[in-house]
N, C-alpha and C positions, 0 to 999 in steps of 0.2 A: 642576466637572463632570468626569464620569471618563473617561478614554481610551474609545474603541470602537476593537474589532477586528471587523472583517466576515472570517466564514472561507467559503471555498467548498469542496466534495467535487465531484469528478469518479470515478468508476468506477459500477459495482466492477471490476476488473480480476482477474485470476486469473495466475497465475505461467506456464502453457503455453494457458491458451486454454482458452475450454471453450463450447457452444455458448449460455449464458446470458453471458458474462463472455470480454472479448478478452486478448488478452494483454497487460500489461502494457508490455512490449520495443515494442508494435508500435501506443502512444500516442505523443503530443506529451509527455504528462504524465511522460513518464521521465527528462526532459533539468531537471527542477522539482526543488526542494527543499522541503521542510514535513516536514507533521504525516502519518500514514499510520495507518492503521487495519487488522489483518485477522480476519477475520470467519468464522464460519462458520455455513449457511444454519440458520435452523431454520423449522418449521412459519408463524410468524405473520414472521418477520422474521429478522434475523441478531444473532448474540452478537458481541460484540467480545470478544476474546480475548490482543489484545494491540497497545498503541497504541505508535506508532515517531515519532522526529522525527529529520530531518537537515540540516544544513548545504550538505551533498552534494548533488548530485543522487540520483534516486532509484534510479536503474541502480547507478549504484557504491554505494548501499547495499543494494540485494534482493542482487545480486551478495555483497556481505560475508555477509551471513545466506544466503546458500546456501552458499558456505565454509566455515561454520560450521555448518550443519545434514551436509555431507557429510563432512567432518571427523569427525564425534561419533559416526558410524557404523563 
């Protein structure tokens, strides 16, 4: 018989907050490690645009990827 994984999602979450989506920082969920998704809205639902996984907590990795997106700038 094959292994099962049960996954659960909590958000969506948003990077500063937005009045559909909290901020991220200001979950339980940021002190977690996993699988991360982010998205962007469209008409019937949302596109995933880019799927993340960490070991890390998830602070110290949004954190890396804002370094890196201010960086590039």
């Amino acid at each position: 018989m094959p292994d099962e994984i049960t996954i659960s999602f909590a958000g969506p979450f948003s990077w500063a907050g937005t009045p559909d989506a909290p901020c991220v920082r200001d979950t339980d969920v940021v002190c977690k490690a996993g699988i991360y998704l982010w998205t962007v809205p469209l008409t019937d639902g949302h596109l995933v645009y880019y799927v993340g996984e960490t070991g890390r907590s998830f602070s110290i990795r949004l954190r890396q990827h804002y370094e890196e997106l201010a960086a590039a700038r």
